[in-house]
C-alpha positions as a Markdown table, in Angstrom:
| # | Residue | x | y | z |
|---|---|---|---|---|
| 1 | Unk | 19.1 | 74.9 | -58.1 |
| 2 | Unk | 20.4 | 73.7 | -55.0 |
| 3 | Unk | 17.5 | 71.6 | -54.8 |
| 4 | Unk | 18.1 | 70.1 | -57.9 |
| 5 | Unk | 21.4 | 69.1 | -57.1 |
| 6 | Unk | 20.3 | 67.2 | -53.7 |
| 7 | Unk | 18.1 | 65.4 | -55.6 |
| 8 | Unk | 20.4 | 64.5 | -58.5 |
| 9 | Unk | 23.1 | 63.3 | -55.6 |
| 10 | Unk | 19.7 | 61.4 | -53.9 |
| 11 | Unk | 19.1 | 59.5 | -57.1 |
| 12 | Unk | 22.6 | 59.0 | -57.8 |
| 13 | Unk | 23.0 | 57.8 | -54.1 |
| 14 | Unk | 20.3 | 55.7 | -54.6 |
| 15 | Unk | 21.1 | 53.9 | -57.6 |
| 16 | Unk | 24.6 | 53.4 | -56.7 |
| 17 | Unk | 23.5 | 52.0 | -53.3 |
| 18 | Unk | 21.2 | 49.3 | -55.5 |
| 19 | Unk | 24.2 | 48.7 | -57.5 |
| 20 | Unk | 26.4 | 47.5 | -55.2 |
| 21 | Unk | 23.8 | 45.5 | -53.4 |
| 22 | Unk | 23.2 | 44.0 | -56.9 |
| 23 | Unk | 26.8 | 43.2 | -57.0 |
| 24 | Unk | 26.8 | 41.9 | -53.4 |
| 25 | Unk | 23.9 | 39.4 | -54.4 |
| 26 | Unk | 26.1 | 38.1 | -57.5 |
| 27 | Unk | 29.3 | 37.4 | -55.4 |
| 28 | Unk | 26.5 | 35.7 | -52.7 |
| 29 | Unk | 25.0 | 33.5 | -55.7 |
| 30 | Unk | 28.4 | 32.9 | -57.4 |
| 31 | Unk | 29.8 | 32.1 | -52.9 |
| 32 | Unk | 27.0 | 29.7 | -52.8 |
| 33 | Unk | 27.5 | 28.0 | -56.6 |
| 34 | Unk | 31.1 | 27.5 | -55.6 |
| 35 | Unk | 30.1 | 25.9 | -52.2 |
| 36 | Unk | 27.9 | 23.4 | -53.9 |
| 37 | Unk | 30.5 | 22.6 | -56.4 |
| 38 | Unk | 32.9 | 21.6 | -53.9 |
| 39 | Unk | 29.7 | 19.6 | -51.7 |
| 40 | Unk | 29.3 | 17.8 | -54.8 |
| 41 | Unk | 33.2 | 17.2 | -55.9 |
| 42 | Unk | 33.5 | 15.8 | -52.4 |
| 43 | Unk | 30.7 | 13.5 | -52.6 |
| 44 | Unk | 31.7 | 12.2 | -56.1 |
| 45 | Unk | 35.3 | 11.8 | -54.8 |
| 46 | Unk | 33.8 | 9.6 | -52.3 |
| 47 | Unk | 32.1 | 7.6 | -54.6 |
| 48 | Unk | 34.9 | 6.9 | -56.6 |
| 49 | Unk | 36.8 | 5.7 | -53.6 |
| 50 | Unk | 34.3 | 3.6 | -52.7 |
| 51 | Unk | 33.9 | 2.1 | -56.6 |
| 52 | Unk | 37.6 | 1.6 | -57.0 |
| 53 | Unk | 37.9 | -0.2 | -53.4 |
| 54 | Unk | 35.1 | -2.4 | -54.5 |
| 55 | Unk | 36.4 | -2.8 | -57.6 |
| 56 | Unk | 40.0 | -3.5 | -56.3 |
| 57 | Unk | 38.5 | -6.6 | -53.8 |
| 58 | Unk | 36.1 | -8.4 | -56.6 |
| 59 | Unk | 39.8 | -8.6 | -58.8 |
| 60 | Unk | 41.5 | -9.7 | -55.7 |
| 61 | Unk | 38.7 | -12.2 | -54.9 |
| 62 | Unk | 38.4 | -13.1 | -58.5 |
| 63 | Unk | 42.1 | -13.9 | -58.6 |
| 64 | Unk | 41.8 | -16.3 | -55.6 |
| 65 | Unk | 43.6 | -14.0 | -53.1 |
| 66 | Unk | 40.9 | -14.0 | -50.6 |
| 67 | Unk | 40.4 | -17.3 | -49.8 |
| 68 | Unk | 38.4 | -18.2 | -47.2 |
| 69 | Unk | 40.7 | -20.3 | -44.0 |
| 70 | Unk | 38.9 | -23.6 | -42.9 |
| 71 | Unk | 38.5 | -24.3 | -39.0 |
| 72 | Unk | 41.1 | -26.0 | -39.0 |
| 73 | Unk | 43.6 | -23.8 | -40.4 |
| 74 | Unk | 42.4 | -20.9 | -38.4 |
| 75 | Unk | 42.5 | -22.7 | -35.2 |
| 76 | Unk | 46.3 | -23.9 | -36.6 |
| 77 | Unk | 47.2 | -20.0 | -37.3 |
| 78 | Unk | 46.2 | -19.3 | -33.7 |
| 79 | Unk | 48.3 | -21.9 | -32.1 |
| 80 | Unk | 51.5 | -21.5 | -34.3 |
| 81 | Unk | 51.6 | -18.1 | -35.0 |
| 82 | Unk | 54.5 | -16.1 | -33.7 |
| 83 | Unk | 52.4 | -13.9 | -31.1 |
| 84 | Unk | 51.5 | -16.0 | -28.4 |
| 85 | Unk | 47.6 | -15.7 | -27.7 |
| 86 | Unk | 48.2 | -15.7 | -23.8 |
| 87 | Unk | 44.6 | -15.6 | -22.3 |
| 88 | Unk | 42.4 | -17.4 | -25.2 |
| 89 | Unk | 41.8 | -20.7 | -24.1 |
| 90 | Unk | 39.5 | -21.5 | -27.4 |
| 91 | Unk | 40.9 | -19.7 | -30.4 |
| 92 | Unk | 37.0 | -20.3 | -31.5 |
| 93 | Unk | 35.7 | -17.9 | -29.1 |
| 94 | Unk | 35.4 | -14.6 | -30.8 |
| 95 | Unk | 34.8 | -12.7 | -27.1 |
| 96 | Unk | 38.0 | -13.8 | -26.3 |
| 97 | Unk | 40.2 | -13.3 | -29.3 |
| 98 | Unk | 38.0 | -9.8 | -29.1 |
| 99 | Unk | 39.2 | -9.0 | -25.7 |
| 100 | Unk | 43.2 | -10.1 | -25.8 |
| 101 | Unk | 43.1 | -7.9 | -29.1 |
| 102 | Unk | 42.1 | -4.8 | -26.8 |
| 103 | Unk | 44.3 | -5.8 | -23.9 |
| 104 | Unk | 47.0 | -5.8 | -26.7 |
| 105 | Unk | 45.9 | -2.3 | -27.6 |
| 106 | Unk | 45.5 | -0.7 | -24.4 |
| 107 | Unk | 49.1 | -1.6 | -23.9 |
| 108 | Unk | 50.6 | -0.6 | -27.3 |
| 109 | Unk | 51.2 | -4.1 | -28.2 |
| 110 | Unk | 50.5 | -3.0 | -31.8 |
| 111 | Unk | 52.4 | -6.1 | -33.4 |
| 112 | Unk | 49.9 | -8.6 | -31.2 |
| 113 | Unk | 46.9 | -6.7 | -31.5 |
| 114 | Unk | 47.1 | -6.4 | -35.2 |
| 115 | Unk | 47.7 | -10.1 | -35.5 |
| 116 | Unk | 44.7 | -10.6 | -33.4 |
| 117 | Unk | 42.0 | -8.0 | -34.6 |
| 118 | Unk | 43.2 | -9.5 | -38.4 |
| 119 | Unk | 42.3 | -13.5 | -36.7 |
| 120 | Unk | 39.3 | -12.1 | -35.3 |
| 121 | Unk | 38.1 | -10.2 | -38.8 |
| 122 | Unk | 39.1 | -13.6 | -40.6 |
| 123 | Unk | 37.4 | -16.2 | -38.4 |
| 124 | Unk | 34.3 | -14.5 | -37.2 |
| 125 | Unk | 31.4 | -12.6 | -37.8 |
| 126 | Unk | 29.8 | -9.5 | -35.4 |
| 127 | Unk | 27.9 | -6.6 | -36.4 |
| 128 | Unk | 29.5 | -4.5 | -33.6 |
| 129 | Unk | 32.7 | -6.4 | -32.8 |
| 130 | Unk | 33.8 | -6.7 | -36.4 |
| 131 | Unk | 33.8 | -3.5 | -37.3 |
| 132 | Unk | 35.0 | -2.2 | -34.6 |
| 133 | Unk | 38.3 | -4.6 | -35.5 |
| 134 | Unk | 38.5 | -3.1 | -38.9 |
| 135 | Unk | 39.0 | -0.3 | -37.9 |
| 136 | Unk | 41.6 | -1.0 | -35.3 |
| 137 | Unk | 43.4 | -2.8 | -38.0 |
| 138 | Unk | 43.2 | 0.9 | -39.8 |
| 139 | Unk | 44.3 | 3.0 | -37.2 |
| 140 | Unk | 47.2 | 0.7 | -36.3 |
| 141 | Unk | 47.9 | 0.2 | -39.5 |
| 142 | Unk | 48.5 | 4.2 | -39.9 |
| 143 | Unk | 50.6 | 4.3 | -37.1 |
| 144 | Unk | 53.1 | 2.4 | -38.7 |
| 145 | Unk | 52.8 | 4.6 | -41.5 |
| 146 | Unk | 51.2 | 1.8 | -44.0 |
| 147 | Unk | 48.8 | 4.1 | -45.3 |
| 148 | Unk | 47.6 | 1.7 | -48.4 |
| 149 | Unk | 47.1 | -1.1 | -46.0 |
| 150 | Unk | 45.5 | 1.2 | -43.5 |
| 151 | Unk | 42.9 | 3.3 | -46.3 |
| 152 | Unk | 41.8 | -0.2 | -47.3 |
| 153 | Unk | 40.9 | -1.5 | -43.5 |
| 154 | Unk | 39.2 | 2.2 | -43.5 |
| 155 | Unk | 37.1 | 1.8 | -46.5 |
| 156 | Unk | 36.0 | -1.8 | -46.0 |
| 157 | Unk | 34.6 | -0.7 | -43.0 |
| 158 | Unk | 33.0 | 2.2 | -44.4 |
| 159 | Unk | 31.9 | -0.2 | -47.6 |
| 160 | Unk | 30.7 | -3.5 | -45.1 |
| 161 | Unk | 29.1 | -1.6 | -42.2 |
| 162 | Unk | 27.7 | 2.0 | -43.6 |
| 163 | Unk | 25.9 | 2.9 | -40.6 |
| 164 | Unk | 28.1 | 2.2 | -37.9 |
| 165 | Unk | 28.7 | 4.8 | -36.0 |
| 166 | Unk | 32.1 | 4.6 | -36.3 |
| 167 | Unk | 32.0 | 5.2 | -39.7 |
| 168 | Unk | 32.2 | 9.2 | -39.4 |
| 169 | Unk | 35.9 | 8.7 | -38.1 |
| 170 | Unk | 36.8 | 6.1 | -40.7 |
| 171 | Unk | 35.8 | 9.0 | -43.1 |
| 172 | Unk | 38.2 | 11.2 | -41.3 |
| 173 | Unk | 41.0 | 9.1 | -40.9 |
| 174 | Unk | 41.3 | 8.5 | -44.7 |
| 175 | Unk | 41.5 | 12.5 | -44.7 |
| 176 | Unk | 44.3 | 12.4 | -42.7 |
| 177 | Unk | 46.0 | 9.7 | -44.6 |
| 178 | Unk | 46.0 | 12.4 | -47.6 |
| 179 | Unk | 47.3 | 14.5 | -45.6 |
| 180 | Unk | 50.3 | 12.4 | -44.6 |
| 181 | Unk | 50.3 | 11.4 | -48.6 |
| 182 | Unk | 50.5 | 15.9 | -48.8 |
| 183 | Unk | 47.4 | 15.4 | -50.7 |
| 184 | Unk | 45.7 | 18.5 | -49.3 |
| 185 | Unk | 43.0 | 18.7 | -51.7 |
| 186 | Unk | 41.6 | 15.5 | -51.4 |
| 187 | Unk | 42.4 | 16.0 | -47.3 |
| 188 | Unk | 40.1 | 19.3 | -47.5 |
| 189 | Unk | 37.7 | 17.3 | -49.8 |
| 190 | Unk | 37.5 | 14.4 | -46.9 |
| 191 | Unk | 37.4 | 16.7 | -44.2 |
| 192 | Unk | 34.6 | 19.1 | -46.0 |
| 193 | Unk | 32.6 | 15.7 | -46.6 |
| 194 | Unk | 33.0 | 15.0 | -42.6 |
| 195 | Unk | 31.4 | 18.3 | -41.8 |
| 196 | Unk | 29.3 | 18.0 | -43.9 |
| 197 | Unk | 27.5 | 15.1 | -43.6 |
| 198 | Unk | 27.8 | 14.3 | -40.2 |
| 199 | Unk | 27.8 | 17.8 | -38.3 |
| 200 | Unk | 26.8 | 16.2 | -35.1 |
| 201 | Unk | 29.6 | 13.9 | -34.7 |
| 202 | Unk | 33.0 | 14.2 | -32.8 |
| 203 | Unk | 34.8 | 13.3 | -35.7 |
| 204 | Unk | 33.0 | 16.4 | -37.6 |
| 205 | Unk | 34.6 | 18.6 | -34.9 |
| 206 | Unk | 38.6 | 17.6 | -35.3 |
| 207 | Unk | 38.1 | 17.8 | -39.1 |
| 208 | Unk | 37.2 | 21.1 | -38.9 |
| 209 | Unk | 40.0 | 22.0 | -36.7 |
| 210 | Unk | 42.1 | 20.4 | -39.2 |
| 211 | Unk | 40.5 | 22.7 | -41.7 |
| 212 | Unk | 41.2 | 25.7 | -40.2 |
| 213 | Unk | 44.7 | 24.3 | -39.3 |
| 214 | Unk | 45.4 | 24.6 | -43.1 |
| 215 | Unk | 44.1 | 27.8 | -43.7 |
């Protein structure tokens, strides 16, 4: 008898045991479907961002709002615009504009350097400078809380120049203008996406210390 009734608890051990690792396996599954759910709302919130930015610039172009300065008018913007562009003997040399813009900078001339970074993404073209200014233009741009103006410097980096490497922490900068927006959502969604996709970078690092900031 007693024997019967060790085996009974023994089988009933057992099959509970497999139970609940059955049930662990579903919650891992239905862990794991959720993950990929949010990988993949992340990534489609991105490309919608990126569509609607596009789509945003072709209207503007269409429209005539992004008409293209002559020489001329550039070099006239330079020398009769209210900053004075101290240090730029040719307002045709991209080096130097480039340089004044990041003296500016360095010294939290914001007004200057934004003036500059915008002449310098207006009149030239540099596969490592221009970016670069874009997103200065960004970042000082959300410093003076002009988050609109500062998500579209952001993305037409991110659009123009997809594999500069400063593109992880153009990413992450538009999180934390949906943060200032107390868009947390589409913050987490940004910072997730960081992680995500570029789990090497620095960038990758202070969004997921933002992450577990809003725990």
């Amino acid at each position: 008898m007693l024997y019967k009734v060790t085996l009974f608890f023994l089988i009933f051990g057992s099959i509970a045991s497999e139970a609940e690792d059955n049930q662990d396996l579903k919650n891992d599954i239905l862990f794991l479907k959720i993950q990929e759910l949010e990988a993949e709302i992340a990534e489609l919130r991105n490309k919608v961002e990126s569509q609607n930015f596009l789509i945003e610039k072709l209207i503007s172009e269409s429209l005539g709002n992004s008409e293209s300065d002559s020489d001329d008018n550039i070099e006239n913007l330079a020398l009769n615009a209210d900053i004075r562009f101290k240090g730029i003997e040719d307002p045709k040399s991209k080096d130097q504009v480039y340089n004044v813009a990041i003296e500016a900078l360095e010294i939290q001339d914001f007004e200057k350097a934004f003036n500059l970074f915008s002449y310098f993404v207006d009149s030239f073209d540099d596969n490592e400078k221009t970016p670069l200014a874009y997103f200065w233009l960004g970042e000082i741009s959300l410093i003076k809380n002009n988050l609109e103006e500062s998500e579209n410097y952001f993305m037409e980096l991110i659009i123009t120049y997809p594999d500069h490497y400063r593109i992880p922490l153009a990413h992450k900068k538009i999180g934390d203008l949906y943060l200032k927006n107390n868009d947390t959502n589409a913050a987490k969604d940004k910072y997730n996406f960081v992680v995500r996709e570029y789990p090497n970078n620095t960038a990758s690092s202070l969004a997921l210390q933002l992450l577990k900031n809003m725990e």
